[in-house]
py3Dmol code that shows the C-alpha trace and the ligand (Angstrom):
import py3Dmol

protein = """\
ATOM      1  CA  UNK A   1       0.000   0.000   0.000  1.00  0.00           C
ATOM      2  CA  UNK A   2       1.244   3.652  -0.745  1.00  0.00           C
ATOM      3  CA  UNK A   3       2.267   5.851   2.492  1.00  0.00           C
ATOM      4  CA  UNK A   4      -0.233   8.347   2.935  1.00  0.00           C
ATOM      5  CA  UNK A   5       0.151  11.792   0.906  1.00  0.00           C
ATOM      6  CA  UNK A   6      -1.533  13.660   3.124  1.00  0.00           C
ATOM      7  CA  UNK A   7      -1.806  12.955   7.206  1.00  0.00           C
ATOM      8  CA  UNK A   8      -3.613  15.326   9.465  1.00  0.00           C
ATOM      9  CA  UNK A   9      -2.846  14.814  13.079  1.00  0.00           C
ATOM     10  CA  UNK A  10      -4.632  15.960  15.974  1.00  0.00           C
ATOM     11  CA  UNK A  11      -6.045  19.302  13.935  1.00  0.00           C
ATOM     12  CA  UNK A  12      -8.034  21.817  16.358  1.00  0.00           C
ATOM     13  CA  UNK A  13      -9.401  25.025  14.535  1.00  0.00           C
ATOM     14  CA  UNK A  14     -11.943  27.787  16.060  1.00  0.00           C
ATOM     15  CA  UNK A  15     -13.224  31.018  14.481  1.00  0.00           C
ATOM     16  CA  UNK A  16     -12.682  34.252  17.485  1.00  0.00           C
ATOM     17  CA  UNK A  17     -14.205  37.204  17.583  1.00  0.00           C
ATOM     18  CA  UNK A  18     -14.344  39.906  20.079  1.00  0.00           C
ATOM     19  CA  UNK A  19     -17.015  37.898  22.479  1.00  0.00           C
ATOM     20  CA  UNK A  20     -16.612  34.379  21.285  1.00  0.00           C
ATOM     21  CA  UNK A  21     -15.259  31.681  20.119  1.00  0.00           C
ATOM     22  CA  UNK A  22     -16.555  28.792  17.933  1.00  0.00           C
ATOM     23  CA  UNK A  23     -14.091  25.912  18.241  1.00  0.00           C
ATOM     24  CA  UNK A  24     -14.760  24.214  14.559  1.00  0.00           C
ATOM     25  CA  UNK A  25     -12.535  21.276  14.552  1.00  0.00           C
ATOM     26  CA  UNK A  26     -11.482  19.355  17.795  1.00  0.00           C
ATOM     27  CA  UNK A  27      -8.231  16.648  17.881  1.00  0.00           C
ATOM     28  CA  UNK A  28      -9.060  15.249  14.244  1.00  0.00           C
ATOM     29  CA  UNK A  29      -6.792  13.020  12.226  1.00  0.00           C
ATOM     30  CA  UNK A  30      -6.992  10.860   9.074  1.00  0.00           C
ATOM     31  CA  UNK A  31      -4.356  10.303   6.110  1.00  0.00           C
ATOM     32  CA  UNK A  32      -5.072  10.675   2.419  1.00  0.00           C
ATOM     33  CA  UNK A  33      -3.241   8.021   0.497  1.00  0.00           C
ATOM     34  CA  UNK A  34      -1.875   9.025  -3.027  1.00  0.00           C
ATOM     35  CA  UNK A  35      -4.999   8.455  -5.658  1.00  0.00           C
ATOM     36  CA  UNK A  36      -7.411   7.592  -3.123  1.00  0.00           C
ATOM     37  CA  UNK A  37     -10.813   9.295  -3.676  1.00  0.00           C
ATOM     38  CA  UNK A  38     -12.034   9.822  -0.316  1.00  0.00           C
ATOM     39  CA  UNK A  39     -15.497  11.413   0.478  1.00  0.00           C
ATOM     40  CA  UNK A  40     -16.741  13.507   3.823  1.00  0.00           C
ATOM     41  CA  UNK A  41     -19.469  13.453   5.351  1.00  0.00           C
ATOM     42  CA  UNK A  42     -21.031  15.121   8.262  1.00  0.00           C
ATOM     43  CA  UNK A  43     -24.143  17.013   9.889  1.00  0.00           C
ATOM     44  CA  UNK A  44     -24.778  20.849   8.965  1.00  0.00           C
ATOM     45  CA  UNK A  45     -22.131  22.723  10.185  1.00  0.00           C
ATOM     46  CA  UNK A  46     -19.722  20.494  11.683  1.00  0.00           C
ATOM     47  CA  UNK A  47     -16.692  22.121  10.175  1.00  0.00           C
ATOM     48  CA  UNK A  48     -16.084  20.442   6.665  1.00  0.00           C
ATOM     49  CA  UNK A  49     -15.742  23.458   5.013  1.00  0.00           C
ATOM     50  CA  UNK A  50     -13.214  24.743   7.774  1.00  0.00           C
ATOM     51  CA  UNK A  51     -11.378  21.258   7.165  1.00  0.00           C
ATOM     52  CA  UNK A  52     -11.192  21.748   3.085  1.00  0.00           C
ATOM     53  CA  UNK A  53      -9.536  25.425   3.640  1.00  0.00           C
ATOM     54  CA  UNK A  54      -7.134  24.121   5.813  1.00  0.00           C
ATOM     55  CA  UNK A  55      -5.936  21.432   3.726  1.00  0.00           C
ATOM     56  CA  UNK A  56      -5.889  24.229   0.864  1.00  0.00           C
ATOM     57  CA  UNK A  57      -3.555  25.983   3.343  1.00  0.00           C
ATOM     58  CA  UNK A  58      -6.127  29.507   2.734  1.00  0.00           C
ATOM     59  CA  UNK A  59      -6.106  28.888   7.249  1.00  0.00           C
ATOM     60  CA  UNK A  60      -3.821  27.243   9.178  1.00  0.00           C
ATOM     61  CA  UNK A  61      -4.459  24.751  12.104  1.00  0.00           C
ATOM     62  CA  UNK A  62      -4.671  26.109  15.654  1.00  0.00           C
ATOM     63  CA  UNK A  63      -2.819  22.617  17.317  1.00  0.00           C
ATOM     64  CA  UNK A  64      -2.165  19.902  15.098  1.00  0.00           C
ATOM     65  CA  UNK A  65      -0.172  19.021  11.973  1.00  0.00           C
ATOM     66  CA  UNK A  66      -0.579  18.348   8.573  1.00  0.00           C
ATOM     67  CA  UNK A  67       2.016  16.284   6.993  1.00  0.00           C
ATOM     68  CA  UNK A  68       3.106  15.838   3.449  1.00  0.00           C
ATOM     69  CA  UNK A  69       4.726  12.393   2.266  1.00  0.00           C
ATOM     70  CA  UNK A  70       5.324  13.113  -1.506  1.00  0.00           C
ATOM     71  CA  UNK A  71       5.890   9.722  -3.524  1.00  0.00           C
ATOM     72  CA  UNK A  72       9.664  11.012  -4.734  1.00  0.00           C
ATOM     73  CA  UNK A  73      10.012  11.806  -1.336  1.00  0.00           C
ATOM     74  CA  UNK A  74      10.346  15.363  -1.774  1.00  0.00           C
ATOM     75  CA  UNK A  75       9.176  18.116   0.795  1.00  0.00           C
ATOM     76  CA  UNK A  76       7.020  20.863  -1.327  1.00  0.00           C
ATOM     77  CA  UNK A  77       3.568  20.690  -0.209  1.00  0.00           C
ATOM     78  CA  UNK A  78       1.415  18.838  -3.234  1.00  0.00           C
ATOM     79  CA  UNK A  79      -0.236  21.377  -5.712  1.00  0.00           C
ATOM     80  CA  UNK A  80      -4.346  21.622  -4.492  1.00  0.00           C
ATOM     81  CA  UNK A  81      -6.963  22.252  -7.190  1.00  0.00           C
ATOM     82  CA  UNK A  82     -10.113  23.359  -5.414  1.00  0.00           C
ATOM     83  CA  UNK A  83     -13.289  22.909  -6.916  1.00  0.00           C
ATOM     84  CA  UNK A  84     -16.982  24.915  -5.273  1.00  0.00           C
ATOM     85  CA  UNK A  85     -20.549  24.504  -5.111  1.00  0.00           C
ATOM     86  CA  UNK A  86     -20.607  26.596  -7.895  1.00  0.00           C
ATOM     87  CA  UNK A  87     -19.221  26.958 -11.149  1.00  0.00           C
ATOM     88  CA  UNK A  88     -17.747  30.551 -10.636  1.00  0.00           C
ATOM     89  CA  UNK A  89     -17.232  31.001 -14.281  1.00  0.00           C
ATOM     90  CA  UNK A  90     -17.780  34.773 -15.395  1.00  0.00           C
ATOM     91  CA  UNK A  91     -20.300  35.659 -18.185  1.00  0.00           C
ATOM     92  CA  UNK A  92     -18.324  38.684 -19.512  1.00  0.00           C
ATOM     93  CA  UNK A  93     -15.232  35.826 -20.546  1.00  0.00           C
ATOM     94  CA  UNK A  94     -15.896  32.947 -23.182  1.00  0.00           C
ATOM     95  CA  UNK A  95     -15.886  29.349 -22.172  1.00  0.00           C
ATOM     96  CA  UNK A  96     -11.919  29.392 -23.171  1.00  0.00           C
ATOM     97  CA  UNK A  97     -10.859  32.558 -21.759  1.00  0.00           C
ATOM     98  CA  UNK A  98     -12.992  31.463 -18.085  1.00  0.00           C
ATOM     99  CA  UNK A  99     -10.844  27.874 -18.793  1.00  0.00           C
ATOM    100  CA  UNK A 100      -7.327  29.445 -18.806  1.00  0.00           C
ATOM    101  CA  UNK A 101      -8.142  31.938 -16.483  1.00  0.00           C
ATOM    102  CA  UNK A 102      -5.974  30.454 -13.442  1.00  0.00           C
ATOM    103  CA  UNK A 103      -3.126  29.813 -15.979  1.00  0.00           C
ATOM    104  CA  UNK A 104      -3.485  33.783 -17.077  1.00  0.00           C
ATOM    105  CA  UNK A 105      -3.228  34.626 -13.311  1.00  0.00           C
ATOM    106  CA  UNK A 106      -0.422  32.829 -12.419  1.00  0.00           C
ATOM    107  CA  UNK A 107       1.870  33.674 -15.425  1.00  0.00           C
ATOM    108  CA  UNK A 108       1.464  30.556 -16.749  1.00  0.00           C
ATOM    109  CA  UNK A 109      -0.114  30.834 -19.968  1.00  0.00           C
ATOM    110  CA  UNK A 110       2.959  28.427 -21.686  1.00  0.00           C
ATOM    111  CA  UNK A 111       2.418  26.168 -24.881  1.00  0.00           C
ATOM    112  CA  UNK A 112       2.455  22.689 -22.420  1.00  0.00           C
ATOM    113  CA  UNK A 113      -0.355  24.464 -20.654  1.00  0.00           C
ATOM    114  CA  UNK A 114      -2.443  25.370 -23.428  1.00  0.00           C
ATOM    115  CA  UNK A 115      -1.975  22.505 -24.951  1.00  0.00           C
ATOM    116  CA  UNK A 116      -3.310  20.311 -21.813  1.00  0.00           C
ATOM    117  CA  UNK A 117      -6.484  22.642 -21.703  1.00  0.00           C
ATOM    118  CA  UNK A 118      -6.797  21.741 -25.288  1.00  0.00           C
ATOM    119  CA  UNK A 119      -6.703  17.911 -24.960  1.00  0.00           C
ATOM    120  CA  UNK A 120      -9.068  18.496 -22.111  1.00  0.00           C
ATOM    121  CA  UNK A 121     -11.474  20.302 -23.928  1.00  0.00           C
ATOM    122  CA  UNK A 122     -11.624  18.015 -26.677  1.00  0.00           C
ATOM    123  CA  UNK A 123     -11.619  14.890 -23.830  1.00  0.00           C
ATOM    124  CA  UNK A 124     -14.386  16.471 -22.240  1.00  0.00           C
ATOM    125  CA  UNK A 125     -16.436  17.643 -25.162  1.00  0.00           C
ATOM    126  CA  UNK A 126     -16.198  20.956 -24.981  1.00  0.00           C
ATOM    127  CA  UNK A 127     -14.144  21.580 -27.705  1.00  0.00           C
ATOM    128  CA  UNK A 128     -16.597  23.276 -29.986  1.00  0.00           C
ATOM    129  CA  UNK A 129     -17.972  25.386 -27.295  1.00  0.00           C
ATOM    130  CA  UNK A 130     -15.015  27.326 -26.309  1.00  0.00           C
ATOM    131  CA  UNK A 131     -16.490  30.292 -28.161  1.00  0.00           C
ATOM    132  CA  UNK A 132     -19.444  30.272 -26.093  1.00  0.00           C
ATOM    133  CA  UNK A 133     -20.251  32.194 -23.044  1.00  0.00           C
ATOM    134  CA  UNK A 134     -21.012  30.475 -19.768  1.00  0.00           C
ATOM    135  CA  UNK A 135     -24.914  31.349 -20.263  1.00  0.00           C
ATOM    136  CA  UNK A 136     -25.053  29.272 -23.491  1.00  0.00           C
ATOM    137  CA  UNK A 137     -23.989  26.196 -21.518  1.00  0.00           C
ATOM    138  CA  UNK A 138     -25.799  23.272 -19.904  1.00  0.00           C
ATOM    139  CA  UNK A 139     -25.402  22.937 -15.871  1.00  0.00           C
ATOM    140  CA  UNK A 140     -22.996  20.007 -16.627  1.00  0.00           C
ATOM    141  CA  UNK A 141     -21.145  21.393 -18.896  1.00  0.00           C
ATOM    142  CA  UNK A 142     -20.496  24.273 -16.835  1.00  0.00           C
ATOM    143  CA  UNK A 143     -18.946  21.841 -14.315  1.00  0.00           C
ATOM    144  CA  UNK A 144     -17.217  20.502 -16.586  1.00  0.00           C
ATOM    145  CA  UNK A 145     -15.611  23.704 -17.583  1.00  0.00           C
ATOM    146  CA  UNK A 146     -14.880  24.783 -14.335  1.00  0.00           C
ATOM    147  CA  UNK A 147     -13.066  20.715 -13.701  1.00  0.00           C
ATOM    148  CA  UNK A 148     -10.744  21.623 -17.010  1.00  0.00           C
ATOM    149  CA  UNK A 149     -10.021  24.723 -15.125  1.00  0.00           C
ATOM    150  CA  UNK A 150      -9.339  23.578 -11.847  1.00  0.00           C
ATOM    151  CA  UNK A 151      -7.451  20.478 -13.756  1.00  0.00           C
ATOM    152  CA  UNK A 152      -4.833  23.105 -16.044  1.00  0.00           C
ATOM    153  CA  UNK A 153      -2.696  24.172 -13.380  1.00  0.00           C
ATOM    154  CA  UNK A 154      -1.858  20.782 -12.759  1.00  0.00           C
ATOM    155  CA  UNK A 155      -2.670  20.214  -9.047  1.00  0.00           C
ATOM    156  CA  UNK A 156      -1.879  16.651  -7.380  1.00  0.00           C
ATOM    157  CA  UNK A 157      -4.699  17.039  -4.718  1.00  0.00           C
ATOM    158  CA  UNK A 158      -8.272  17.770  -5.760  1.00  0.00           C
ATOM    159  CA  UNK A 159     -10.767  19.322  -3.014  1.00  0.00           C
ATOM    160  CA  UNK A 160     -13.938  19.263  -4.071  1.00  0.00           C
ATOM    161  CA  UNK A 161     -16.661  21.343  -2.048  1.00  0.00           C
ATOM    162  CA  UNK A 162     -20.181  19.764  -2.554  1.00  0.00           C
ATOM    163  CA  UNK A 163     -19.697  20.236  -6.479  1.00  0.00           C
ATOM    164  CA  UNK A 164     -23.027  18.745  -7.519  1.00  0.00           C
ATOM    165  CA  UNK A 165     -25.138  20.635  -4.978  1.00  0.00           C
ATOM    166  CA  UNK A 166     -25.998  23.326  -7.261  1.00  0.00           C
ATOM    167  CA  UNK A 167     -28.140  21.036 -10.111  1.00  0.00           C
ATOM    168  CA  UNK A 168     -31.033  19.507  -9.703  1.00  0.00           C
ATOM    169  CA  UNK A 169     -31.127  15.920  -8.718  1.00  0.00           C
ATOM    170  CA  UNK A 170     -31.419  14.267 -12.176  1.00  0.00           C
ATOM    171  CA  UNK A 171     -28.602  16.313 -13.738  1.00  0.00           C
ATOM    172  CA  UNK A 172     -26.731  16.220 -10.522  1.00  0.00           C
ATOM    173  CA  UNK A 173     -26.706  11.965 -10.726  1.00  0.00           C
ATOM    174  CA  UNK A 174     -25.450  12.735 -14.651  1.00  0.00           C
ATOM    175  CA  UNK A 175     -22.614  15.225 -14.119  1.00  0.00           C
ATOM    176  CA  UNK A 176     -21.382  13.559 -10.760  1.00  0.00           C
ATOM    177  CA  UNK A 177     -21.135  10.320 -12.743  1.00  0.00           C
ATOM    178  CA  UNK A 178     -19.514  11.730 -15.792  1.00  0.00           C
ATOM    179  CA  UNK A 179     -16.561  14.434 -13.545  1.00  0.00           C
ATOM    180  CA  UNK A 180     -15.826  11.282 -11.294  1.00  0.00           C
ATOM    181  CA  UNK A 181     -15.106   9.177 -14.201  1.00  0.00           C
ATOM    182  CA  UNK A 182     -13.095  11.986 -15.606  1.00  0.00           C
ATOM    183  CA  UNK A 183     -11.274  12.408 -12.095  1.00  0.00           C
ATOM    184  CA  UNK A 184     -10.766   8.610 -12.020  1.00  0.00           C
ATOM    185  CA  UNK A 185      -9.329   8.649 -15.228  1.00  0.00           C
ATOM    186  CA  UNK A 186      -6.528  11.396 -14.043  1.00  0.00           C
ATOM    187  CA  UNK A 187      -5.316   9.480 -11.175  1.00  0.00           C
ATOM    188  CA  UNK A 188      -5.514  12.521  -8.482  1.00  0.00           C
ATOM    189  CA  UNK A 189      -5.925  12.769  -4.611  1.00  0.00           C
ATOM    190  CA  UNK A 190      -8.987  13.640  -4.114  1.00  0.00           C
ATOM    191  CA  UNK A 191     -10.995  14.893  -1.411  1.00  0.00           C
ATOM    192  CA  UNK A 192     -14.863  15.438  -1.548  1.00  0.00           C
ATOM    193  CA  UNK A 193     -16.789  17.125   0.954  1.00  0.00           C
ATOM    194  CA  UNK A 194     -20.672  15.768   0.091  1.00  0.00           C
ATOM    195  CA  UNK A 195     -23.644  15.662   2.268  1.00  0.00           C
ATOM    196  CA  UNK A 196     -25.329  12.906   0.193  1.00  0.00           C
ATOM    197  CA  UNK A 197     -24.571   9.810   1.505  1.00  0.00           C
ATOM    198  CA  UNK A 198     -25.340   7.836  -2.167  1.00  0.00           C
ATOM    199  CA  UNK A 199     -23.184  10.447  -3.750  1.00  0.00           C
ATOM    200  CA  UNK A 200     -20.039   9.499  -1.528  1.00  0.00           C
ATOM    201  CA  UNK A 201     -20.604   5.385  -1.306  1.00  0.00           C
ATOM    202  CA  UNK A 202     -20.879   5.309  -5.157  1.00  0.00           C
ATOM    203  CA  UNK A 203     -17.958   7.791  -6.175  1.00  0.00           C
ATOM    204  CA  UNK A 204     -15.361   7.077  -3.174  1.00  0.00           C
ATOM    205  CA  UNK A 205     -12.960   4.589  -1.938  1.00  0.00           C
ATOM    206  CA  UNK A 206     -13.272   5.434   1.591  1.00  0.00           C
ATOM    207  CA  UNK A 207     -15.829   7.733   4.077  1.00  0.00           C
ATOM    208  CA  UNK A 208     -14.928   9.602   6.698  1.00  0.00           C
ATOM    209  CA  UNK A 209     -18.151  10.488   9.109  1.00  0.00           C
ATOM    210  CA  UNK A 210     -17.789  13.407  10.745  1.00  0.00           C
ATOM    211  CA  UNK A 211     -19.251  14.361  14.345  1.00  0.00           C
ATOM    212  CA  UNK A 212     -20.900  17.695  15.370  1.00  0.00           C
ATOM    213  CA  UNK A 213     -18.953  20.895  15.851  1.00  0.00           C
ATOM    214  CA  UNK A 214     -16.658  20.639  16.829  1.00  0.00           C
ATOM    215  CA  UNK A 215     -15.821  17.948  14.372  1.00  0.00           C
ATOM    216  CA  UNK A 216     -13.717  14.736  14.679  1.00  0.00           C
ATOM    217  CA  UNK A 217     -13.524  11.877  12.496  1.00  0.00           C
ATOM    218  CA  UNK A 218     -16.025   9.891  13.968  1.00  0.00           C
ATOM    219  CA  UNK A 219     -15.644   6.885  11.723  1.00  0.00           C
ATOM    220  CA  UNK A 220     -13.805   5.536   8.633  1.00  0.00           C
ATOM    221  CA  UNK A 221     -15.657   3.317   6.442  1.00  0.00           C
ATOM    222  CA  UNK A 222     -14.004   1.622   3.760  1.00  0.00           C
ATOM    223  CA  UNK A 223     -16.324   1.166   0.127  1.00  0.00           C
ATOM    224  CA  UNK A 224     -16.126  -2.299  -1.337  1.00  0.00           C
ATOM    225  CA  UNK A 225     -18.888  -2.906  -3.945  1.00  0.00           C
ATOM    226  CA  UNK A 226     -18.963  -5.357  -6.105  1.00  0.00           C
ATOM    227  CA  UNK A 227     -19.664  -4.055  -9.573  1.00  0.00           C
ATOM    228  CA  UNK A 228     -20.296  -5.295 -13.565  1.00  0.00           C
ATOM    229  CA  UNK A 229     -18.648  -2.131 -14.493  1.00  0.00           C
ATOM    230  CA  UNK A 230     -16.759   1.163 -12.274  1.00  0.00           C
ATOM    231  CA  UNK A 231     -19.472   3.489 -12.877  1.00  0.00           C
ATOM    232  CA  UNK A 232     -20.982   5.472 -10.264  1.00  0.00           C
ATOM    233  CA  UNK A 233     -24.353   4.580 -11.507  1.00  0.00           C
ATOM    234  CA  UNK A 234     -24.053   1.388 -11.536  1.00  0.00           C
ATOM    235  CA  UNK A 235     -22.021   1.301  -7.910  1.00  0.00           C
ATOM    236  CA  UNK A 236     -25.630   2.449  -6.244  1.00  0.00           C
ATOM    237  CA  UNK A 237     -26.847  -0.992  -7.389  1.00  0.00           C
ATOM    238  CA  UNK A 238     -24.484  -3.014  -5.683  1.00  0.00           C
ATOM    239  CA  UNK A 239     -25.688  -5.295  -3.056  1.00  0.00           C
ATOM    240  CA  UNK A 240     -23.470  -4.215  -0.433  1.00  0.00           C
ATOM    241  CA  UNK A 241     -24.986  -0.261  -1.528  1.00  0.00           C
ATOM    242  CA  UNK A 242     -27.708  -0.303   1.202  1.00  0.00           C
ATOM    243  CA  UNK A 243     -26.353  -2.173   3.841  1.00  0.00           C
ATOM    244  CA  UNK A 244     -23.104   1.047   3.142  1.00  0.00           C
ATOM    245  CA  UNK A 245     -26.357   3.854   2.868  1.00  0.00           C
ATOM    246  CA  UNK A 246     -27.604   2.176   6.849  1.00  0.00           C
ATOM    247  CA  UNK A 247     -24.732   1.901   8.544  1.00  0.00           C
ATOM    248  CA  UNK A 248     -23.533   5.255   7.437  1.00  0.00           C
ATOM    249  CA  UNK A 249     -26.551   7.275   8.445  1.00  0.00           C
ATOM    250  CA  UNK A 250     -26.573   5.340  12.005  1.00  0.00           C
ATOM    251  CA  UNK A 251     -23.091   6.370  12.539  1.00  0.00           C
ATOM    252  CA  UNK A 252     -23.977   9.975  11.384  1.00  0.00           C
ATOM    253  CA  UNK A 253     -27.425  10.516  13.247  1.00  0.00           C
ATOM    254  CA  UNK A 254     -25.809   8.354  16.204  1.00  0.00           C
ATOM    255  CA  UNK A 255     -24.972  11.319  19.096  1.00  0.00           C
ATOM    256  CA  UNK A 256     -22.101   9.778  20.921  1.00  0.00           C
TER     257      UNK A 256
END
"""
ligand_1 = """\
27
ADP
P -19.813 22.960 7.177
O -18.971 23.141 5.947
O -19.706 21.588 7.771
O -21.251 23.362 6.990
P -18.197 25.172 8.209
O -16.799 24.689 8.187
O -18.633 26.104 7.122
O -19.220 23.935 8.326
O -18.453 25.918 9.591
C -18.223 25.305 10.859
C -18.651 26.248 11.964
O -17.812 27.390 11.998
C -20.085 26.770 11.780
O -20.699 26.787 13.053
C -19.918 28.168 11.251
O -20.951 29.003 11.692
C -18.584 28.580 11.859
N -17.859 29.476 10.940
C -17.517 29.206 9.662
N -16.830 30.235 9.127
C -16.762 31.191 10.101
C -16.179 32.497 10.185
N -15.534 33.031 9.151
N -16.297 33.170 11.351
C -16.939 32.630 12.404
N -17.504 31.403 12.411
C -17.425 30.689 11.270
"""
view = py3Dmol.view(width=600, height=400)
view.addModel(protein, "pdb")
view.setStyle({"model": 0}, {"cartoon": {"style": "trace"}})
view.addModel(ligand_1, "xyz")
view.setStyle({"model": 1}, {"stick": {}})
view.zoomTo()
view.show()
C-alpha cells in the first residue's frame, strides 16, 4: 500500500471574535493516500468546510499538523486544485478565456499548458464550445468547464466542495457520474466534501463520518462494492450499496 500523501494529526481550529469563540474542529486526524478518492461526510455545520480550507492551506491549524509524504520523497507541499458549489465562471469571458483563467493569473499561460487545456477540452467535449459564453452552456457542462479549469494548473490534490449541490437531482446523478469518471481517469488525490450519503458510497474509496462541531472523524468506512462495471451509476446498485447507505446514516445521526 502507498504511504499516505496527506496525514492530518490531531487538527483543532476555532473562528474568534471579540465575544466568542466557535471551536470548529477538535483533535481530528486521518491520512489521504496518493490516488485515493475519499469522500466527507457530516451534519450541517460540523466544520467540513473549515477542514477543506485548511488542507488548501487559505487557514492554518490552531494545534495539530498536517504532513506531506510526496511519492519522490520530496518536501514541497502537493499542488491543491479546489473545486466549489458553484461553477464561478464569469459571463463577460468565453468558455476558453474562463478555462485558462488560473493559468493567465499565475503567469502561466505556456504552450504545455495550453496545450493540456486543449486535450481536455476536446476529452471532455467541450471543444466546440469554447467560443461560447457560460450562459449558453448546460449545468454540466459548466462543471465541466470549471473541472478543465481547476485540472490546467496541474494540481496533485483535488478538493472538491459539494460540487453537484448546485443542479437539480437528475442532472446532478449525470454530471457527478460523468466528472468522477473523468477524475478517475486522471489518477488525483482527491478529497470530496458531500452531504449525500449515495453520492459518496458510489464515487469514493473510503468515508470519513464526521461528528458535530466541533468535528472529529467519527468513523472511517471503507467502500467495497462489487460491480459489472466502475461506474458510479451502476455502484448504487451493488448489493453491499444499502447495507453502506444504513450503517452510514446510524453512525452519522448516532450522538455519541
Ligand atoms: P460545514 O462546511 O460543515 O457546513 P463550516 O466549516 O462552514 O461547516 O463551519 C463550521 C462552523 O464554523 C459553523 O458553526 C460556522 O458558523 C462557523 N464558521 C464558519 N466560518 C466562520 C467564520 N468566518 N467566522 C466565524 N464562524 C465561522
Amino acid at each position: 500500500m502507498p504511504n499516505n500523501l496527506i496525514e492530518l494529526n490531531n487538527i483543532s481550529y476555532a473562528y474568534h471574535n471579540l465575544h466568542s469563540e466557535t471551536p470548529a474542529l477538535q483533535d481530528l486526524s486521518f491520512g489521504v493516500k496518493e490516488g485515493e478518492f475519499v469522500a466527507i461526510v457530516g451534519p450541517s455545520g460540523c466544520g467540513k468546510s473549515t477542514l477543506l480550507s485548511l488542507i488548501a492551506g487559505l487557514l492554518k491549524p490552531e494545534a495539530g499538523t498536517i504532513t506531506i509524504n510526496n511519492p519522490d520523497g520530496s518536501l514541497h507541499y502537493p499542488k491543491v486544485g479546489l473545486m466549489l458549489q458553484r461553477d464561478h465562471l464569469f459571463e463577460w469571458r468565453t468558455v476558453y478565456k474562463n478555462v485558462i483563467l488560473g493559468l493567465e493569473i499565475n503567469h502561466l499561460l505556456t504552450p504545455h499548458h495550453l496545450d493540456y487545456v486543449h486535450r481536455l477540452l476536446q476529452d471532455y467535449d467541450l471543444e466546440q464550445f469554447k467560443d461560447k459564453r457560460p450562459s449558453e452552456l448546460s449545468g454540466g457542462m459548466k462543471q465541466r468547464a470549471a473541472l478543465i479549469r481547476t485540472l490546467a494548473l496541474e494540481p496533485e490534490l483535488l478538493l472538491l466542495d459539494e460540487p453537484f449541490s448546485a443542479l437539480d437531482y437528475q442532472t446532478r446523478l449525470m454530471v457527478s457520474a460523468d466528472i468522477c469518471r473523468l477524475i478517475r481517469k486522471s489518477g488525483k488525490t482527491v478529497i470530496l466534501i458531500t452531504h449525500d450519503l449515495s453520492e459518496a458510497i458510489s464515487l469514493s474509496d473510503r468515508v470519513l463520518v464526521l461528528s458535530k462541531r466541533p468535528a472529529r472523524v467519527k468513523e472511517e468506512v471503507p467502500i467495497r462494492l462489487t460491480l459489472p462495471d466502475a461506474s458510479p451509476l451502476a455502484a448504487r446498485h451493488a448489493p453491499e450499496f444499502q447495507g453502506y447507505f444504513s450503517y452510514i446514516w446510524e453512525v452519522l445521526t448516532n450522538d455519541q
